[in-house]
PARO-507375 format. One line per field, with one value per residue (C-alpha): x, y, z; residue in one letter; residue number from 1. Coordinates in Angstrom, 3 decimals. Each point is the difference from the previous one (the first is absolute). Layout:
u <- [X_...] $
v <- [Y_...] $
w <- [Z_...] $
type <- [A_...] $
seq <- [NUM_...] $
# end
This chain:
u <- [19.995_-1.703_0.102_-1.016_2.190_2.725_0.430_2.920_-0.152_-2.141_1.331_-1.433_0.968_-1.919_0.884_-0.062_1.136_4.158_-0.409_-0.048_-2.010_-0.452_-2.237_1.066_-2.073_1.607_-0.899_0.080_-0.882_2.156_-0.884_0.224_-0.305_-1.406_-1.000_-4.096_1.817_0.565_-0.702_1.080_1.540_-1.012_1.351_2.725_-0.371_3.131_-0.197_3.675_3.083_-1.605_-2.823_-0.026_-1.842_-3.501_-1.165_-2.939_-1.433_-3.227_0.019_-1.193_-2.286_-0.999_-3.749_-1.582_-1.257_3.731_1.488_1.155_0.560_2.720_1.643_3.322_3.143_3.022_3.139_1.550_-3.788_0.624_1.809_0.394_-1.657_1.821_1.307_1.016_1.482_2.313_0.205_-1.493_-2.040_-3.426_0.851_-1.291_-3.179_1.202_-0.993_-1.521_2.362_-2.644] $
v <- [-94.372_-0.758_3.731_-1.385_1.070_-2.308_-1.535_-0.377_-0.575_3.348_1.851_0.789_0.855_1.684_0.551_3.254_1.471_0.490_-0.036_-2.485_0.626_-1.709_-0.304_-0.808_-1.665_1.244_-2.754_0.986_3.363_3.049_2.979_3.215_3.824_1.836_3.411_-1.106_-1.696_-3.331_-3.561_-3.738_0.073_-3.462_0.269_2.197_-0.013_0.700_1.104_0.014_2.405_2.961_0.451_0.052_-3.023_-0.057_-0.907_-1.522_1.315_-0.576_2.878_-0.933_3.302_2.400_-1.013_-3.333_2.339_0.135_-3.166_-2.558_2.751_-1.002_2.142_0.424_1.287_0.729_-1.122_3.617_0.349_-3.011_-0.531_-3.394_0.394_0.029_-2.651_-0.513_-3.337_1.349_3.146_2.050_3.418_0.619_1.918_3.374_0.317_-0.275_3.224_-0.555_0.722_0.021] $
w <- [57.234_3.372_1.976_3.760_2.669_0.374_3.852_2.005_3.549_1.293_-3.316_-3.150_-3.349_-1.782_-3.819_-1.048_-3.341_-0.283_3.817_2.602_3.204_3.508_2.960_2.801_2.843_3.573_2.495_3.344_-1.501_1.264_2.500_-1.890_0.063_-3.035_-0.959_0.967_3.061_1.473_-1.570_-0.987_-3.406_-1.403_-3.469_-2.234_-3.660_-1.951_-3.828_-0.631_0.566_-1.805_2.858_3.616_1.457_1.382_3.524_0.378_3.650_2.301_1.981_4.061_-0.390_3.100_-0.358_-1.359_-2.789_-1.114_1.117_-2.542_-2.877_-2.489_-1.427_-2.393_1.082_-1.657_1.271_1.210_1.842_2.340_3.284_2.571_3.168_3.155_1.961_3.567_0.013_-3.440_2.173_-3.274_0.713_-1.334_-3.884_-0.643_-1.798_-4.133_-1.904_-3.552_-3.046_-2.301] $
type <- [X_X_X_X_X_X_X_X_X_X_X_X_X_X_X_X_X_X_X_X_X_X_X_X_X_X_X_X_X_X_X_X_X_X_X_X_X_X_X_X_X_X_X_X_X_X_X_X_X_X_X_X_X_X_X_X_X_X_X_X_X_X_X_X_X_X_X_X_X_X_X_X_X_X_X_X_X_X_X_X_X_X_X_X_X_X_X_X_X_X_X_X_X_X_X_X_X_X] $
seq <- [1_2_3_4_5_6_7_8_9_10_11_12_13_14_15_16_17_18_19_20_21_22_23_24_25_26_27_28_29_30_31_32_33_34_35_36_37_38_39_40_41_42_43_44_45_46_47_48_49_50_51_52_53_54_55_56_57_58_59_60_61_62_63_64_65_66_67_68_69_70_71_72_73_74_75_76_77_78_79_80_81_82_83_84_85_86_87_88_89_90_91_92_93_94_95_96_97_98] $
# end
């Protein structure tokens, strides 16, 4: 049995055993807030209805020392930036649950 991902448009499946997974390419990436603070979440990786899903997110960093960190970030640890044309305010700052 051949285990390479399986593509789909900008998703993969990946097999996994009595599970099915997928990763999911987010093109134009989003703007969110995290606990470590604001980014482009490029990706989410889902591993089923057992687990939260996984963000995938390059944090804009506060010096170039710290720009472009990714990080992962559980779905209850990430908000949607603001928007003024959708009239949305900037989130709170997430807190970490774990």
């Amino acid at each position: 049995m051949n285990d390479a991902p399986l593509q789909m448009g900008h998703s993969f499946f990946v097999p996994a055993p009595k599970a099915m997974s997928t990763i999911h390419r987010l093109s134009p990436p989003l703007r969110v807030m995290t606990p470590k603070g604001e980014g482009f979440a490029y990706a989410w990786i889902d591993y089923g209805p057992e687990l939260n899903t996984i963000w995938k997110v390059a944090l804009f960093g506060s010096s170039p020392a710290t720009a472009g960190e990714v990080i992962n970030v559980d779905d209850e640890e990430i908000r949607m930036c603001g928007n003024a044309m959708w009239n949305m305010d900037e989130p709170e700052q997430p807190k970490r649950t774990i």
